[in-house]
Every structure is written in structure tokens, then in C-alpha cells.
C-alpha positions as CSV (number, residue, x, y, z in Angstrom):
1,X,0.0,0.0,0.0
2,X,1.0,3.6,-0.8
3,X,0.9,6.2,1.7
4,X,2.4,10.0,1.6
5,X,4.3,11.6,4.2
6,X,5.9,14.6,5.6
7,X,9.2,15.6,7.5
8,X,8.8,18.0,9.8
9,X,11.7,19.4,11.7
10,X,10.6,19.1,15.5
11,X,10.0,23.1,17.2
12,X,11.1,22.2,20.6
13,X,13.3,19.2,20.1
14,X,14.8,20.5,17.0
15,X,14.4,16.7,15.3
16,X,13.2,15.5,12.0
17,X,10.1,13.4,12.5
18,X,8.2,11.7,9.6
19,X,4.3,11.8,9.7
20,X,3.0,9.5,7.2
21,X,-1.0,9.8,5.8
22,X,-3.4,8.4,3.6
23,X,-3.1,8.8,-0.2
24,X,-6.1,10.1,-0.7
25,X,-5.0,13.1,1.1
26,X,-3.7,16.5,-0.2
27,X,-0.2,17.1,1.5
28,X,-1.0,21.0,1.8
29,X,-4.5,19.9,2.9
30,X,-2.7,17.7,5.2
31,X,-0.6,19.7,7.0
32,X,-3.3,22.9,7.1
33,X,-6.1,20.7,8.2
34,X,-3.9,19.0,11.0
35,X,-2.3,22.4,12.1
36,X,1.2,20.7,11.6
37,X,3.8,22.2,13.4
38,X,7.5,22.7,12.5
39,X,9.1,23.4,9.5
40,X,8.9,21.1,6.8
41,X,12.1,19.5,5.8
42,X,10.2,16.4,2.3
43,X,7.4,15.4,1.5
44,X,6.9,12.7,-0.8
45,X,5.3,9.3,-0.8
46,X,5.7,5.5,0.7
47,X,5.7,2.5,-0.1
48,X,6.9,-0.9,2.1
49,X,8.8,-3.5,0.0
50,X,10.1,-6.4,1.9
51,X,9.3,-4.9,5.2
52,X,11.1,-1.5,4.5
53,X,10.0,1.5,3.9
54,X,10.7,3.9,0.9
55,X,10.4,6.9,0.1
56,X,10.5,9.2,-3.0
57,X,8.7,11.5,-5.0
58,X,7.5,15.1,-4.0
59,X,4.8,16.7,-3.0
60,X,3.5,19.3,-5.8
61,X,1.4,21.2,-3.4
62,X,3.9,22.0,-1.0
63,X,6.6,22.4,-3.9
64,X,9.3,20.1,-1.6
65,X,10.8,17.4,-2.7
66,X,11.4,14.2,-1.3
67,X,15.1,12.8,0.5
68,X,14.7,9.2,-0.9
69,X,17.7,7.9,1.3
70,X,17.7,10.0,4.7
71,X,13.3,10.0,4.7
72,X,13.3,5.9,4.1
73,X,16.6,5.8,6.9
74,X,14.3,8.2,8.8
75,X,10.8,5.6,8.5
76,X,13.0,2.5,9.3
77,X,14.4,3.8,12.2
78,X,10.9,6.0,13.8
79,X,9.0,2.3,13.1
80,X,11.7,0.2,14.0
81,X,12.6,-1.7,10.6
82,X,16.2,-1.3,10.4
């Protein structure tokens, strides 16, 4: 299954931290309609092969691209598939 996500950089801890949502859903919609806070770092989509996670792509509406090696990294190690 495809999903789409976002990095957000953390505004108190200073992290990155990976927020992942249905397809269906509009990342600009996403992150206005859930009052995301933090600045956002990629955005792209998901997908799990093999029990990993990858990411890649971009999100159009946010005009950010994705970080195909550090956001996948960043899902494995947030959901514990490393």
C-alpha cells in the first residue's frame, strides 16, 4: 500500500520526525487541516517493500521534494525496521 508523508523538523526538540498519511489526502490539505507544526524538511510518498519502507517522490502542493535515502533511513528507524 502507498501512503504520503511529511518531514517535519521538530520546534522544541529540533528533530526530523516523519508523519506519514493516507493517499487520498492532499499534502497542503494535510498539514493545514492538521495544524502541523515545524518546518517542513520532504514530503513525498511511501511505499513498504520487503518490510522496509521507501520513500520518494515530492509533494506538488507543498513544492518540496522528497530525501529518498535520509526519509526511508528516517521511516525505518521511527518504526523500527532497520
Amino acid at each position: 500500500m502507498k501512503t504520503k508523508y511529511i518531514v517535519v523538523k521538530h520546534p522544541h526538540h529540533h528533530e526530523e520526525v516523519i508523519i506519514m498519511f493516507p493517499e487520498f489526502v492532499n499534502h497542503s490539505h494535510f498539514n493545514e487541516d492538521y495544524d502541523v507544526h515545524g518546518a517542513i524538511i520532504s514530503a513525498g510518498f511511501m511505499l513498504i517493500d520487503n518490510g522496509e519502507f521507501i520513500c520518494y517522490g515530492e509533494s506538488i502542493s507543498l513544492e518540496v521534494k522528497s530525501r529518498p535515502d535520509e526519509d526511508s533511513a528516517l521511516a525505518n528507524e521511527m518504526f523500527g525496521r532497520m
